[in-house]
Steps between C-alpha positions, in 0.01 A plus 500: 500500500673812531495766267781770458450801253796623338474857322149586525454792221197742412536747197272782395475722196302822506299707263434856620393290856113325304659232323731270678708174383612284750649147556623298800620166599809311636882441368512183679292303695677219773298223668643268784291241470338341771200246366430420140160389273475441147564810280185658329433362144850336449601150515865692646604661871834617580637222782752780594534628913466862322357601211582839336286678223423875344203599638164617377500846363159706466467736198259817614323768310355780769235787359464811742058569470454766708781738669462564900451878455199432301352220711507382880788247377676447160346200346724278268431178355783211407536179349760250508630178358714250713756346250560093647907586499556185779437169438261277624755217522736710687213515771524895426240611271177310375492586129190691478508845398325704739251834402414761762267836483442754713419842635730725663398775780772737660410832767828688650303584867660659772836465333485124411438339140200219524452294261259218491497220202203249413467284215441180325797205439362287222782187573571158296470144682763310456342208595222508321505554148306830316392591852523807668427687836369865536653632852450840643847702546509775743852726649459776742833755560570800687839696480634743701764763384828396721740826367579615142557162366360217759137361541348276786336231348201351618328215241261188476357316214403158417247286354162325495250296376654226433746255724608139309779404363717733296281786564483549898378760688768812526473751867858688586610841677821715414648750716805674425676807325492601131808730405671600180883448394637513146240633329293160642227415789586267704328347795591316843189364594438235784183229398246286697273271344162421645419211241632120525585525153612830491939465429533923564701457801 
């Protein structure tokens, strides 16, 4: 079907810039939908044209290792645990939670922030039960100062390792502009997924 994401949030807490506290995920989720199958694990499936749900929110934890002016790049490590907020039944969620680890490398270079992410997504089946699937995360970003309070915005990340059902194979760009307003940061960005199973766009 068609998925429409309705107030899509990211909050951080600092601690003198090494210790981080972050979470993320969606007010509401909207699906048109356009074929149905048999929800994951339940007996139940909305018969509804749409289908509306909270969506999955990701609790982080992010350590700084190693600061840039004592290293080629700063070096910070983060873990994460996806909360399953949607329901399976609502064709939304698939009521697994989700655990992710990785390591996080950022250079400013000719004026530009890099930062490149890689990782491991330890993810739930949810149609097979006490399985799992170890996929390999990776996110790439460059950002480029736009004035005092803008940022082009240049991003990709997905997923792999692992494509079946529930846990598919993730591949999307972002390009756009970052800028702050009311003491928040928010950002226009434009998406293109280059996975069949990828919903970004």
């Amino acid at each position: 079907g068609n998925l429409t994401k309705l107030g899509m949030l990211r909050f951080g807490f600092s601690y003198d810039g090494n210790v981080e506290l972050q979470f993320d995920g969606t007010l509401l989720d909207i699906l048109r939908v356009k074929s149905r199958d048999a929800a994951f694990n339940s007996a139940f499936s909305s018969s509804n044209s749409v289908t509306a749900d909270i969506g999955d929110f990701t609790l982080w934890t992010k350590f700084r290792l190693i600061s840039e002016y004592r290293f080629f790049s700063s070096v910070s490590i983060r873990f994460g645990v996806q909360l399953p907020n949607a329901s399976n039944e609502s064709g939304l969620g698939i009521d697994e939670f989700n655990f992710y680890s990785s390591f996080l490398f950022e250079k400013h270079y000719a004026g530009i922030r890099w930062v490149v992410n890689t990782g491991l997504g330890i993810l739930g089946d949810p149609a097979t039960l006490s399985e799992q699937h170890d996929t390999f995360i990776f996110a790439f970003g460059s950002y480029i100062p736009a004035g005092e309070r803008s940022t082009l915005v240049f991003e990709t990340a997905g997923r792999t390792g692992h494509d079946g059902i529930g846990v598919y194979r993730l591949a999307n760009a972002k390009v756009g502009i970052q800028t702050s307003f009311a003491g928040l940061s928010w950002k226009f960005l434009g998406v293109r997924s280059f996975a069949p199973s990828d919903n970004a766009n």
